[in-house]
C-alpha positions as CSV (number, residue, x, y, z in Angstrom):
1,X,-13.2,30.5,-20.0
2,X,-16.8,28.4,-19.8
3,X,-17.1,24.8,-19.4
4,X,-20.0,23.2,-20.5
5,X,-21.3,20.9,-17.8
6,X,-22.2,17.5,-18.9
7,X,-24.1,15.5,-15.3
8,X,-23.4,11.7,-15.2
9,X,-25.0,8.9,-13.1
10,X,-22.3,7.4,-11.4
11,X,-25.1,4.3,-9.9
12,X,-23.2,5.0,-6.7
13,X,-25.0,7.9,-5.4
14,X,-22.6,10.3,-6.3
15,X,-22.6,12.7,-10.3
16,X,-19.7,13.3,-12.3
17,X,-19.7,17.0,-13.4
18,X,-18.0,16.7,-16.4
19,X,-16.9,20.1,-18.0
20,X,-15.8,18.7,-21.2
21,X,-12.2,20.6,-21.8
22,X,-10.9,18.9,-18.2
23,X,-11.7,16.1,-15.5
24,X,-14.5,17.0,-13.9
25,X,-15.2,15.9,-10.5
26,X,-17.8,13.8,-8.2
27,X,-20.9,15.7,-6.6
28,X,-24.0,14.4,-4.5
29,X,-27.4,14.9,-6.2
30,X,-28.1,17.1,-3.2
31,X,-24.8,19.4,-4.2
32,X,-26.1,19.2,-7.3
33,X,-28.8,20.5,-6.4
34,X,-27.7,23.2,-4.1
35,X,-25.3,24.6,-6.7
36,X,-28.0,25.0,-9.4
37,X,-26.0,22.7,-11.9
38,X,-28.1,21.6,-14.7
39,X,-27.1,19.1,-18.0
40,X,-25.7,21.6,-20.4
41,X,-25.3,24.5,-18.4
42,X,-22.1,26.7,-18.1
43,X,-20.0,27.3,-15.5
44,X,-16.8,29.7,-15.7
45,X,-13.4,28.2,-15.2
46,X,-12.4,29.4,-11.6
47,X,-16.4,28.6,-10.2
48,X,-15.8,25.4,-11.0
49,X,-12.6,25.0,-9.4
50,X,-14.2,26.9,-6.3
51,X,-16.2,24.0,-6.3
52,X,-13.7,21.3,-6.7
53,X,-12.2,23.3,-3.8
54,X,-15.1,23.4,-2.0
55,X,-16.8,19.5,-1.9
56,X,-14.7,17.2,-3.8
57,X,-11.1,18.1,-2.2
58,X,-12.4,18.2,1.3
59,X,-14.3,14.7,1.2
60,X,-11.0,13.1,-0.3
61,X,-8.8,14.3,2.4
62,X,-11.9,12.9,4.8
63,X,-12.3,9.8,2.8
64,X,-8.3,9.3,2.8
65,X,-8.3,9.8,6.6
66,X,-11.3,7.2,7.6
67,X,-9.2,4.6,5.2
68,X,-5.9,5.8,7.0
69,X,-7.3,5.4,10.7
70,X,-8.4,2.0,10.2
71,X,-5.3,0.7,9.0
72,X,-1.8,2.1,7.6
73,X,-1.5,2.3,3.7
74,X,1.2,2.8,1.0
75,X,1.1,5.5,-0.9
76,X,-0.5,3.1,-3.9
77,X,-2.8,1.7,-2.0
78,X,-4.4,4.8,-0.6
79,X,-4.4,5.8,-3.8
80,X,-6.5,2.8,-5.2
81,X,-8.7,2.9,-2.4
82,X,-9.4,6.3,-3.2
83,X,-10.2,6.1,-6.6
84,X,-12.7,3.1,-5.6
85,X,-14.5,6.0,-3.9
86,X,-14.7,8.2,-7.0
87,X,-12.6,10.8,-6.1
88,X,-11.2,12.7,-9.5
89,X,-7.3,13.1,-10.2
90,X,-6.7,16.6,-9.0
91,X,-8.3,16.1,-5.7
92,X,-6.6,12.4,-5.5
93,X,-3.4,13.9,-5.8
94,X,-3.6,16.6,-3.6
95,X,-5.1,14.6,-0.7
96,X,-2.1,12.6,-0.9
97,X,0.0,14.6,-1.1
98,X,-1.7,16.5,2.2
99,X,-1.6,13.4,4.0
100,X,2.4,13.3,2.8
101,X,3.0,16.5,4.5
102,X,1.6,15.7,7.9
103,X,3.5,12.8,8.1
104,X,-0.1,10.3,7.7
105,X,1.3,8.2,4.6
106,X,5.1,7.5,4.8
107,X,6.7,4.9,2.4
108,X,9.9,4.5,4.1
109,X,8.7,4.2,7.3
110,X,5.8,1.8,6.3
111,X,8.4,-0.6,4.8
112,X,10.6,0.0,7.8
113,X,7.5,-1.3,9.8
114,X,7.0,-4.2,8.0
115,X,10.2,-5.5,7.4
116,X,10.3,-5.4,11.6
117,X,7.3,-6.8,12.2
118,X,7.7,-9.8,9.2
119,X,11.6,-10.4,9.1
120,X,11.0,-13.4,12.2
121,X,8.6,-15.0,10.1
122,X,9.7,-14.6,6.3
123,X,12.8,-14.1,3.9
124,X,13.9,-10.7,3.1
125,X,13.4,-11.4,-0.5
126,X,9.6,-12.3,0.1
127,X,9.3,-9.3,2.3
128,X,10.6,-7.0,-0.7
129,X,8.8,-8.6,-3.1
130,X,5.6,-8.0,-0.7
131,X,6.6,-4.2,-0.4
132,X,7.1,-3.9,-3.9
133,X,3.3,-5.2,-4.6
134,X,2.2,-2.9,-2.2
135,X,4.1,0.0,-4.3
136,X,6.7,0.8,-2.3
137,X,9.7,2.5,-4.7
138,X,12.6,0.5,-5.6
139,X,15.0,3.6,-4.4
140,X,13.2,2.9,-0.9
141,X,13.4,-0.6,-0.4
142,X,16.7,0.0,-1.6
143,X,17.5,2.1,1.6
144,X,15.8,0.3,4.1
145,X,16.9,-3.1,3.5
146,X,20.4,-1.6,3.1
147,X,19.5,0.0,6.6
148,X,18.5,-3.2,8.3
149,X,21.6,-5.1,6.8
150,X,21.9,-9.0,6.2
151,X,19.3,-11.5,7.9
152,X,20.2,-12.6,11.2
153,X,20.4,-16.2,12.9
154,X,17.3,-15.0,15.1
155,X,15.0,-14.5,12.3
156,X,15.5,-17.9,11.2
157,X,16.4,-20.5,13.9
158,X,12.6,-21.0,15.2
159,X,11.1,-21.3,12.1
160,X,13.9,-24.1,11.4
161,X,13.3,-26.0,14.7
162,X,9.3,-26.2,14.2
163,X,9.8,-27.8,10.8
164,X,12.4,-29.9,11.6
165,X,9.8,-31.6,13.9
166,X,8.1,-33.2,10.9
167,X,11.1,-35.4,10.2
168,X,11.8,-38.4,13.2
169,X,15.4,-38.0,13.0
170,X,17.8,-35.2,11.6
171,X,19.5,-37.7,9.0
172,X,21.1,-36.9,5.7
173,X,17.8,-36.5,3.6
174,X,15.9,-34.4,6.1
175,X,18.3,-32.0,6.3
176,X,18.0,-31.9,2.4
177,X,14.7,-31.4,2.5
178,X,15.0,-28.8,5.7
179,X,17.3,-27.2,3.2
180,X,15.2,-26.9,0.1
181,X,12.4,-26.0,2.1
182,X,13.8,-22.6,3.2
183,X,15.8,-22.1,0.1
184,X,12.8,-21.9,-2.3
185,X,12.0,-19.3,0.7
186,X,14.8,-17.2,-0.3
187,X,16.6,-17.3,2.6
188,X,20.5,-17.3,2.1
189,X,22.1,-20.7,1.9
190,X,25.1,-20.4,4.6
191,X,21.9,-19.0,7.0
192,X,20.5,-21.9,6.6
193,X,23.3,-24.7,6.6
194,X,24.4,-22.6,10.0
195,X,20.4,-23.1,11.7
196,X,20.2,-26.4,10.6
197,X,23.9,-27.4,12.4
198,X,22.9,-25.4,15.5
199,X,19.4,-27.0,16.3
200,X,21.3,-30.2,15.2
201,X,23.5,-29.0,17.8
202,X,20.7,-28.4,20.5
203,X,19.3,-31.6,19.7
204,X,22.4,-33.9,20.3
């Protein structure tokens, strides 16, 4: 089978080869060039999926590990920073999914790492809710939250006792508002109620 090749400006130094029955993919002028594509021309089926083979799917598993070393990324968000550096579908995909296999991009993990590294400092429902922007899959959260069990007294008590400093004395209607404070947080009530009475506690 032929494609007909149709060359498009990207304005970002790269040209889509588009073959008109299928996504094409993004080339440098200079590959361009080199490969002797011109607007219009034809290009058999399995050369142009040399090609692909050749440039595009090598500079998205290159692209995906520069964006990977400089800072760990769900699997959505590699995925939208990839296709911010034009990168078409096919070789998208199967950069990801290389990355996948040598263990580079790891959802369960990732949200295993956060949750560790944020449960001191926020509610377990803000951290899902956070993991679930970021793309993380329900069926994971599930197990890693389920994993980590219930939030504990220690992810909550010093967060308590520096904003129980605003109020000059633990009365009645600070506590309330200690209270509410962490509630709209998400943080379970009885958690809270239990911080609350201990630094009151502490304080005595």
């Amino acid at each position: 089978m032929q494609y007909k090749i149709t060359l498009t400006d990207t304005g970002k130094k790269k040209v889509y080869v588009n073959p008109g029955v299928r996504e094409g993919i993004y080339l440098y002028p200079g590959e361009i060039k080199k490969l002797r594509l011109e607007d219009g021309s034809e290009l058999e089926q399995d050369e142009f999926e040399r090609i692909r083979l050749e440039y595009a799917l090598p500079r998205a598993k290159h692209r995906a590990i520069a964006i990977l070393a400089k800072r760990d990324k769900t699997e959505q968000e590699l995925r939208e920073k990839l296709l911010q550096s034009l990168t078409d579908t096919q070789s998208l995909e199967e950069a990801i999914s290389y990355m996948k296999a040598c263990g580079y991009v790891d959802d369960t993990q990732y949200a295993r790492d956060y949750l560790y590294f944020k449960k001191g400092r926020k509610s377990f429902l803000q951290i899902k809710m956070e993991l679930q922007k970021k793309g993380i899959p329900a069926e994971v959260l599930e197990t890693v939250f389920e994993e980590e069990g219930s939030q504990q007294m220690e992810d909550i008590l010093e967060q308590v006792r520096k904003y129980m400093r605003k109020f000059p004395e633990l009365d009645f209607p600070a506590r309330q508002k200690v209270y509410a404070h962490f509630a709209r947080k998400g943080y379970a009530r009885d958690l809270i109620r239990e911080a609350i009475d201990k630094i009151g506690e502490l304080e005595e």
